[in-house]
N, C-alpha and C positions, 0 to 999 in steps of 0.2 A: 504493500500500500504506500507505503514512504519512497520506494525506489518510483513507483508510480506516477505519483505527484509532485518527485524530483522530476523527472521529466517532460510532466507538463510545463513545469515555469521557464524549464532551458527552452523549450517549443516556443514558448510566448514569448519570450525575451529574444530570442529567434526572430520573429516573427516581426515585432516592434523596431530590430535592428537594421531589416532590410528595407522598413520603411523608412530608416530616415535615414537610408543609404540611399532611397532612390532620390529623396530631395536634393542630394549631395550631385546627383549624376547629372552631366546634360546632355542634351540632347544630340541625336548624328546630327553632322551637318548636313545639309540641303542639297541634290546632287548638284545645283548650279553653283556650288560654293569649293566641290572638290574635281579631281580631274580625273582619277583611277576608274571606273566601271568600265562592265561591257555593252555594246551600242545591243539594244534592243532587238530580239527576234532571231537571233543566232539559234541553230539546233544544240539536242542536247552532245553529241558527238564535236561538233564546234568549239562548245562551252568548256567541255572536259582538256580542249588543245588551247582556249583559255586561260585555265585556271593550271593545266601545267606548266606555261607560258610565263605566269605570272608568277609562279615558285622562281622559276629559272632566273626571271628579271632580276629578284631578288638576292640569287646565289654570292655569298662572297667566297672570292676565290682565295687562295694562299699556297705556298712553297707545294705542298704537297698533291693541290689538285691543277699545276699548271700556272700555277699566276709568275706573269714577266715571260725573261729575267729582267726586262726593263720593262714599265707600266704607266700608268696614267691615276687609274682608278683600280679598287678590287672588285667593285660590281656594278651592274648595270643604273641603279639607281642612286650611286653615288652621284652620277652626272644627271640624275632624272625620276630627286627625290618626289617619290607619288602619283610618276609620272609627268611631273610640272618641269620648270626650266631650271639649269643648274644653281648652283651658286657661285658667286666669284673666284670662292677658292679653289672650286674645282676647274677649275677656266683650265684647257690645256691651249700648248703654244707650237704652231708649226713655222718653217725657219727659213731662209732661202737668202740669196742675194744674187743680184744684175752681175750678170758679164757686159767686159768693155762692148761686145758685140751685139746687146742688148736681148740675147737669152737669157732665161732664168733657170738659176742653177741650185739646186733642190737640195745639193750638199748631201750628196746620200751617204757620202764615207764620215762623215759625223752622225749619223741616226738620222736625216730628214730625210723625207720633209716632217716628221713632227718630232718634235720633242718630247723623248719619256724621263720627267726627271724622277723616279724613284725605282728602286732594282731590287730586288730581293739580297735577303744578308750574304755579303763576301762578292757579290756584285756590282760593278760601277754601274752608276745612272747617267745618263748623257747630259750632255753639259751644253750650251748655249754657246756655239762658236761666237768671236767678239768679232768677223765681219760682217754675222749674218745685216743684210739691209734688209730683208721684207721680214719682216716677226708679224704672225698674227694669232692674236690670242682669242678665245671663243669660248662660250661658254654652253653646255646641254641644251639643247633647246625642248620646247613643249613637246612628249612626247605623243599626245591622243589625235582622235581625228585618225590619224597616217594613212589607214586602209582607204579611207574616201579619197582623199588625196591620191594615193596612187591609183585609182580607179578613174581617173579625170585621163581623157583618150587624149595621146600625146596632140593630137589635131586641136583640140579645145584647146589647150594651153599658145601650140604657135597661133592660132587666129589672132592673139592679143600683141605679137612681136612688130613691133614699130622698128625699122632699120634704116629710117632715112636720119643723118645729120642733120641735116637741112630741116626738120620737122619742128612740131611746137614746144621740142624740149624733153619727150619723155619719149627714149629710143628701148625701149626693154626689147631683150632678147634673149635666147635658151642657150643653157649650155649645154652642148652635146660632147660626150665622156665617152673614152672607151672602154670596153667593159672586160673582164676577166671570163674565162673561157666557160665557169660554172652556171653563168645566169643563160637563161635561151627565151629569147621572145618568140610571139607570134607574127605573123604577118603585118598585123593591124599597128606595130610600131614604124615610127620615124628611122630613117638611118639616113646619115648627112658623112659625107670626106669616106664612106666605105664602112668603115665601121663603128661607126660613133653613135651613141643614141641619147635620147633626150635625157638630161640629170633634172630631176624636180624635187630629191632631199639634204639638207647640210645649208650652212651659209651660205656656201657659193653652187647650190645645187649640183653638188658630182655625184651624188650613188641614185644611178636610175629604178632601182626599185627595192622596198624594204630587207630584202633579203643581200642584196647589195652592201646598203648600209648595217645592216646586223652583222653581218663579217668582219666587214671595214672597221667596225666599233669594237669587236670580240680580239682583235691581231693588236690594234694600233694603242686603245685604250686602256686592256689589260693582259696584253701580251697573251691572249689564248688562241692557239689553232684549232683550226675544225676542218670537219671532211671536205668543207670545201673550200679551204685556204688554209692547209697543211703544214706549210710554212712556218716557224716560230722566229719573231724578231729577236735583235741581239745588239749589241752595242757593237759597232765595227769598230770601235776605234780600241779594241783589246787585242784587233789583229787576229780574229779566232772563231768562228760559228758557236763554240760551244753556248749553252744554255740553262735551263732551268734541270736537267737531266728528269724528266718526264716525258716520257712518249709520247710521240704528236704521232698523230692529232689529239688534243684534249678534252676537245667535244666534239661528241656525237652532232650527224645532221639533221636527227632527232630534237632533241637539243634544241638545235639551232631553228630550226622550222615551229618547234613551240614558241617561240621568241618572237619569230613573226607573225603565226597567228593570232597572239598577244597583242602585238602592236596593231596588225592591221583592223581587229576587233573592238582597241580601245575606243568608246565612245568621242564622239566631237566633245567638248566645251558647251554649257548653256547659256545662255542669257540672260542676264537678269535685269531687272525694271526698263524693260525694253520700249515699255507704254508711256514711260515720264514723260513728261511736256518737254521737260530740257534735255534730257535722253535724246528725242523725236527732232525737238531744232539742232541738238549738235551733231547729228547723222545726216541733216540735210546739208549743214556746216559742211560737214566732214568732203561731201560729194562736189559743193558748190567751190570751193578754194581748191580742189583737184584732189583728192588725198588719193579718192578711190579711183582715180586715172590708173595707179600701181596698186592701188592695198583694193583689188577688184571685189565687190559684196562674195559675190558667188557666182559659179562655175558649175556644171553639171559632170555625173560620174556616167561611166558607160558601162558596159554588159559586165557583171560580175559570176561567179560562181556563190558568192557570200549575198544571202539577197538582201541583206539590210545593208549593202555596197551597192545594188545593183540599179544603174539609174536613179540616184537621188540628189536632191540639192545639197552643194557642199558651199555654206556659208562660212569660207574659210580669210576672206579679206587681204587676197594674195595674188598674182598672178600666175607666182611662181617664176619671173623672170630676172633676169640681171639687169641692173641699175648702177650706173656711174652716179656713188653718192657724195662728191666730193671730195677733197683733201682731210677733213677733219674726223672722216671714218676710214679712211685708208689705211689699209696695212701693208701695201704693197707686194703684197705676195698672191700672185696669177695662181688659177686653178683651170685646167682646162681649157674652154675658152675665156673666163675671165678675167679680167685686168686686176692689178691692188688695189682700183679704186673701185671695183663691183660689188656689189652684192644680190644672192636673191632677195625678193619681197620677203619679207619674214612674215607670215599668216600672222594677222592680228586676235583671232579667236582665242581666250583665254587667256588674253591682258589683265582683263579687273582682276584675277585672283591667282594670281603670278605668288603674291605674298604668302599665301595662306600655304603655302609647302615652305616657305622661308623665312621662318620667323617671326614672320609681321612686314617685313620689310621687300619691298619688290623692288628687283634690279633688272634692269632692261637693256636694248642695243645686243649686240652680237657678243659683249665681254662684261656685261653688267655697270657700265661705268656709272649709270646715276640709276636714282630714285624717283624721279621728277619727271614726269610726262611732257612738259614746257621745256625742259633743257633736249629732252630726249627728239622734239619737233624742230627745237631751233638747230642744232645740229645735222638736221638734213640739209644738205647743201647739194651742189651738182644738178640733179634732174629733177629732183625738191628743191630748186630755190624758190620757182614763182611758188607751191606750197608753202612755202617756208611764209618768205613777205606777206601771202596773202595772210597768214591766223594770226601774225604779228600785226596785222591791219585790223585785226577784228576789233570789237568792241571788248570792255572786263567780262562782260557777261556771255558776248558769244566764245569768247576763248575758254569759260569754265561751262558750257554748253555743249561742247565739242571733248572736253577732256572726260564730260561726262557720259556723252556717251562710246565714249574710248573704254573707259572703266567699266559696261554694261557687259560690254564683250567677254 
């Protein structure tokens, strides 16, 4: 009887505990507040390459499963905490300088073109030759959306290439990369010079399609090979291929394929107070001063296998093309057909909650250099300048009208 009605009052004292545990709890966040989910209506076979996808994103690598010998990052989320855009620290730097004959030379017998300054123990990290002239530092960018984006038929993106000089200032144009013998398109793609195809991911737009850039990311960022780029990097300047002594390849194409259908799956970005009155005038803002001439609303996707890919509106605020933005963003370091002073559009989708994976604090541009949406506009220059003058023309209120509906995004 006593054992009894000892354990009624633990129950109730139980019971009382968890309610005023729940007061303590708050609430999830809203999905228009976070970036990680998957885009609605995927099958359940889908969801399973999904949610393996998203362990994998996750993996931190070390000595024993492959990581290095030279590196960047140990996993995929260090550059693309939640999926959102990196942080400053994680910024990596790729490296180059001008020949008097005005080629650019990538420096490969020093580890470029990029720079991995950390190595695993008893290993040198690569160091910052002191002629390099083009350094360009860069930071993760937003990882969600990706699958709609690469579902945008290479035709839709050139219909928007402006190539005359001579025109009203805003010459975008594709970059077209060659590709590595593992990726095989279909018919339905662009080829330009023989073998070149259209690049629509990275800064300067070089990996033409997710699986591409998962490689590219997997070798150069954390020194891992895969089945389908075997190869492990090494710091040449020890005079020696040796390595991390781990059998390569290190990852499976398994593996690697759940990575992509991770990314291609990740949900777009949502909108929020999209109905504001001041939201509503600074999007008209935004069109009327030319912004969206480059940062375009949306684009449509073409035939998918993925049907929540397959022909839908991709309100991504990007062209996707290369832009001469001036001397004040330049890094001078060419990629493809790009110049140091190119860049792609960077998708605006997933601006206003840039912070909310980084502390409170949202850093923007290509290397995180400001916080500040106003310095981040005045700094376009080159093919943004009449942009630029025009929001500098605006009224107080239409420039915080315009910033606001930046933030919606």
């Amino acid at each position: 009887m006593f054992l009894n009605k000892y354990i009624l009052i633990i129950f109730a004292l139980g019971i009382a505990g968890l309610t005023a545990c729940a007061d303590l709890f708050t609430e999830a966040p809203a999905d228009n507040e976070i970036f990680d989910g998957p885009i609605d209506g995927l099958t359940a076979v889908q969801l399973k390459g999904f949610a393996d996808g998203d362990e994998a994103f996750g993996q931190t690598f070390n000595v024993e499963t492959g990581l290095g010998p030279v590196f960047n990052q140990t996993a995929c989320i260090s550059c693309h905490p939640a999926d959102g855009r990196g942080h400053p620290s994680t910024n990596l730097t790729r490296f180059g300088k001008m020949r008097p004959d005005g080629t650019f030379d990538y420096m490969l017998e020093f580890g470029g073109p990029q720079l991995q300054d950390r190595s695993i123990p008893g290993y040198p990290a690569e160091t910052l030759p002191g002629d390099a002239t083009g350094i360009s530092v860069r930071g993760g960018p937003i990882a969600v959306g990706l699958g709609l984006i690469e579902a945008i038929p290479d035709q839709t993106i050139l219909a928007n290439e402006s190539l005359d000089p001579d025109g009203p200032g805003i010459t975008g144009r594709a970059n077209f990369v060659e590709v590595p013998d593992y990726l095989e398109f279909g018919a339905d793609k662009v080829v330009r010079d023989g073998n070149k195809y259209l690049g629509r991911f990275g800064r300067k737009a070089t990996a033409v399609s997710l699986l591409h850039q998962t490689v590219n990311a997997y070798k150069n960022d954390m020194g891992i090979s895969t089945d389908f780029d075997p190869v492990d990097i090494f710091n040449p300047t020890i005079g020696s291929t040796i390595g991390d002594n781990v059998a390569d390849p290190e990852l499976s194409a398994e593996t690697v394929q759940n990575v992509v259908i991770y990314l291609k799956t990740l949900r777009p970005p949502e909108r929020r107070n999209e109905n504001d009155p001041e939201v509503v005038q600074g999007e008209q803002l935004f069109s009327t001063i030319g912004c969206a001439s480059c940062h375009i609303q949306e684009m449509q996707s073409g035939p998918s296998l993925i049907e929540p890919l397959n022909f839908k509106a991709v309100k991504l605020y990007s062209d996707l093309l290369l832009h001469d933005m001036g001397p004040e963003l330049a890094d001078n370091f060419p990629e493809g057909d790009a110049t140091g002073t190119e860049w792609r559009t960077t998708p605006l989708w997933g601006l206003g909650i840039v912070e909310n994976v980084l502390g409170g604090t949202p850093f923007y541009l290509h290397d995180g250099r400001t916080s500040d949406l106003t310095e981040v506009i005045g700094l376009h220059k080159g093919e943004a300048q009449g942009s630029n003058d025009r929001f500098f023309a605006l009224s107080e209120s239409g420039r915080s009208a315009l910033l606001a509906f930046l933030k919606s995004l």
